[in-house]
Residue frames as a rotation matrix with the C-alpha (Angstrom) as fourth column:
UNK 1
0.566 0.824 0.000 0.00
0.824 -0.566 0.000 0.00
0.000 0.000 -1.000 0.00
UNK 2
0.113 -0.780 -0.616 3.43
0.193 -0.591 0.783 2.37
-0.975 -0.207 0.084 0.89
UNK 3
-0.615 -0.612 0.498 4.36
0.541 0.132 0.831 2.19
-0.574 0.780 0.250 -2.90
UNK 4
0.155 0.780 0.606 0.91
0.983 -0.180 -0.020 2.58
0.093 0.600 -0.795 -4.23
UNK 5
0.676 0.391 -0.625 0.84
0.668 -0.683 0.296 6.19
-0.311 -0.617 -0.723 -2.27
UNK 6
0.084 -0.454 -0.887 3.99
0.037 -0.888 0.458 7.04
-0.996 -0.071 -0.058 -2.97
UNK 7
-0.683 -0.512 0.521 3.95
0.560 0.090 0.823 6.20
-0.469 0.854 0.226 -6.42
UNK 8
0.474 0.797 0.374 0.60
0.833 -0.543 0.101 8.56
0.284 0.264 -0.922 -6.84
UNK 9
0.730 0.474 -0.493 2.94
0.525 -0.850 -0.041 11.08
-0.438 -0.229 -0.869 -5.54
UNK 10
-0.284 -0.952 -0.115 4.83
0.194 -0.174 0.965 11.32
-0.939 0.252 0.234 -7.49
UNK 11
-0.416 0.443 0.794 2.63
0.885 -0.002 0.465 10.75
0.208 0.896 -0.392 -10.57
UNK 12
0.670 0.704 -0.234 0.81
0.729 -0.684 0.030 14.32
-0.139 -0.191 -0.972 -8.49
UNK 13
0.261 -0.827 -0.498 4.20
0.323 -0.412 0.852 15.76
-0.910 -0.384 0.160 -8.41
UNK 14
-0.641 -0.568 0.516 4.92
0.453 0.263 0.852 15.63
-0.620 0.780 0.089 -11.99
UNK 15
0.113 0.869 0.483 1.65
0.982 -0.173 0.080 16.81
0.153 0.465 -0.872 -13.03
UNK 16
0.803 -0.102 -0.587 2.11
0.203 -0.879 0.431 20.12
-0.560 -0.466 -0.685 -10.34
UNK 17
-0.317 -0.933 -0.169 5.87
0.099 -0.210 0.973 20.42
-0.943 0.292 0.159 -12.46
UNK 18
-0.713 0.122 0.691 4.34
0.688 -0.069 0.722 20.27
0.136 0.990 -0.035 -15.84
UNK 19
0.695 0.601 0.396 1.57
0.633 -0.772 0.060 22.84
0.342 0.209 -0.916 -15.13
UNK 20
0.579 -0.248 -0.777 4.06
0.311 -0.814 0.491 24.95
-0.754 -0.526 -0.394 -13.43
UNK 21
-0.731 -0.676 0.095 6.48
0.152 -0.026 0.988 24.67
-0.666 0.736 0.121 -16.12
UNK 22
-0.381 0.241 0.893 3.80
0.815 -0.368 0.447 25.67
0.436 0.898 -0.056 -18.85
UNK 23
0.571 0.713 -0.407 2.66
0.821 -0.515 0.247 28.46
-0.033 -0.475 -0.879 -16.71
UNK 24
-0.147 -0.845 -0.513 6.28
0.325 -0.531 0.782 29.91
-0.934 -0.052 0.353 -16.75
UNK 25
-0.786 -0.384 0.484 6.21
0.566 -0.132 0.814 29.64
-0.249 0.914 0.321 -20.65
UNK 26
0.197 0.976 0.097 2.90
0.967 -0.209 0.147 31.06
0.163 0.065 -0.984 -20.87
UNK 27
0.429 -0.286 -0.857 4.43
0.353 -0.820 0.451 34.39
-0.831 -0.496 -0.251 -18.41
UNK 28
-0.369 -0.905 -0.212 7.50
0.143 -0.280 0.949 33.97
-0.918 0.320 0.233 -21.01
UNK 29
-0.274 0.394 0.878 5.12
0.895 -0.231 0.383 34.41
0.353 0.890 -0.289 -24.39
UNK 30
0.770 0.613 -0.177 2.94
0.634 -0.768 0.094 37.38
-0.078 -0.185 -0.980 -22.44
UNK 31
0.341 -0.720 -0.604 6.06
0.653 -0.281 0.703 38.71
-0.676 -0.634 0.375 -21.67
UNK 32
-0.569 -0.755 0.326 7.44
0.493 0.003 0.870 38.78
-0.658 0.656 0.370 -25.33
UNK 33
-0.228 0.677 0.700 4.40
0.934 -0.051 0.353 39.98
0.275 0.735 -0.620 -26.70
UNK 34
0.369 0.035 -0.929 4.08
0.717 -0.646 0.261 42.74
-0.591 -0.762 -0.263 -24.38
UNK 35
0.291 -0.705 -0.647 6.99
0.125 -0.643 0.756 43.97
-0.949 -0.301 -0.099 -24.74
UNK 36
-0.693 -0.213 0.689 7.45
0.721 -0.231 0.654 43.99
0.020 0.949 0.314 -29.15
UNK 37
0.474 0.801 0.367 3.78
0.786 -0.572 0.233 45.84
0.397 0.178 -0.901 -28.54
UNK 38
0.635 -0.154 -0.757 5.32
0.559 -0.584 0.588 48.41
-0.533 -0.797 -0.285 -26.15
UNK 39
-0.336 -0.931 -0.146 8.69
0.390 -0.278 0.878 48.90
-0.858 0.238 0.456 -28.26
UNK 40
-0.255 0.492 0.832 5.88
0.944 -0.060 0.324 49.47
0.209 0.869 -0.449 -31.61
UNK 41
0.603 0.769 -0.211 4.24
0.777 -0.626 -0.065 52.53
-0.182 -0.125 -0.975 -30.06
UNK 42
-0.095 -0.633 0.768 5.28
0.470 -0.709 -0.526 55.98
0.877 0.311 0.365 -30.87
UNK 43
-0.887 -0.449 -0.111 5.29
0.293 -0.360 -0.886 58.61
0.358 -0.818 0.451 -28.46
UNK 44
-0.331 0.915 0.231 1.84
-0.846 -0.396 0.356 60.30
0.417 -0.077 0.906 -28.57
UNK 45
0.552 0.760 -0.342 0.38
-0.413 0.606 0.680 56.78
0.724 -0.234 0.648 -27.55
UNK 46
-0.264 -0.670 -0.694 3.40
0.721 0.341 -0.603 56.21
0.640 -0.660 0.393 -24.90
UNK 47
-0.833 0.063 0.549 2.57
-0.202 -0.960 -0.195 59.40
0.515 -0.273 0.813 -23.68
UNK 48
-0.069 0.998 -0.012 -1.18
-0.776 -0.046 0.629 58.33
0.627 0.053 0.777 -23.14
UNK 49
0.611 0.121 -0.782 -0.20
0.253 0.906 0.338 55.38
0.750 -0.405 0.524 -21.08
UNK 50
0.852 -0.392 0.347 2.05
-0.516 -0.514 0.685 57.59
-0.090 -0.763 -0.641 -18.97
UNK 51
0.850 -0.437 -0.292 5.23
0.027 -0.518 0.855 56.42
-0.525 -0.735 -0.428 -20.25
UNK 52
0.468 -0.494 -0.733 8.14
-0.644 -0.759 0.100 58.09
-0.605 0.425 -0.673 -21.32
UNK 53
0.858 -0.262 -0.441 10.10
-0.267 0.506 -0.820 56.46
0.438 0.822 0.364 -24.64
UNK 54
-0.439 -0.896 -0.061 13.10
-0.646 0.362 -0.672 55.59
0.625 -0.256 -0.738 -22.20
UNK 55
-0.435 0.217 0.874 11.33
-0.718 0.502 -0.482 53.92
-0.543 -0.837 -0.063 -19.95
UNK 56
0.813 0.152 0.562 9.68
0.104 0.912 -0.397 51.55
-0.573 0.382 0.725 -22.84
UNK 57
0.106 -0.671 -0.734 13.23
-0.581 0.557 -0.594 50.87
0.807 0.489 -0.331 -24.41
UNK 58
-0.797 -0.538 0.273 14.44
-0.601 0.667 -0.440 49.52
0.054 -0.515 -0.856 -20.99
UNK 59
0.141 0.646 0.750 10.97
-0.547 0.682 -0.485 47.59
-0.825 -0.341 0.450 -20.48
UNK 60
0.852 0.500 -0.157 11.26
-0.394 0.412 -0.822 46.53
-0.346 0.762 0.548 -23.96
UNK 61
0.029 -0.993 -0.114 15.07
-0.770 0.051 -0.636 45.69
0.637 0.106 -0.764 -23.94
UNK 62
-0.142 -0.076 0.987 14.56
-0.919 0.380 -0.103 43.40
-0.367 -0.922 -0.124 -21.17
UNK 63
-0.796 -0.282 -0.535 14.62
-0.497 0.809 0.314 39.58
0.344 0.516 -0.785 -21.83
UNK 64
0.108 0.820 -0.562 11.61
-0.361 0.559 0.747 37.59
0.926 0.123 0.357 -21.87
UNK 65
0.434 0.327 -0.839 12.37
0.603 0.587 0.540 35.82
0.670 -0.740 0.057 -18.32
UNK 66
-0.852 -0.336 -0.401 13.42
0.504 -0.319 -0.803 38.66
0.141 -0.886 0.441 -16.30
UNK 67
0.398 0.917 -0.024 10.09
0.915 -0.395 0.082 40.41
0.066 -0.055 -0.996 -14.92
């Protein structure tokens, strides 16, 4: 019965790692999309969102897995 149990937790474990691990990639697409949209805008519509064209290069310069 010890085996059975632990071998379900593992099989729960592995599941909880694979949703976490597409959740990350999921963050890491939003992320990337985001941020090409951000770097697209001109100023007049940076401006409207309150912010300044340095502040979206560095947001948009950033790499996909750093928040």
């Amino acid at each position: 019965m010890a085996d059975i149990d632990c071998g379900r937790l593992i099989i729960s474990q592995e599941k909880d790692g694979l949703a976490r691990l597409l959740a990350t990639l999921g963050r890491w697409r939003r992320r990337m999309r985001e941020r090409e949209q951000l770097a697209r805008l001109d100023e007049r519509a940076l401006r409207d969102i309150g912010v300044s064209p340095a502040q979206a290069r560095v947001e948009a310069d950033k790499p996909f897995w750093r928040a």
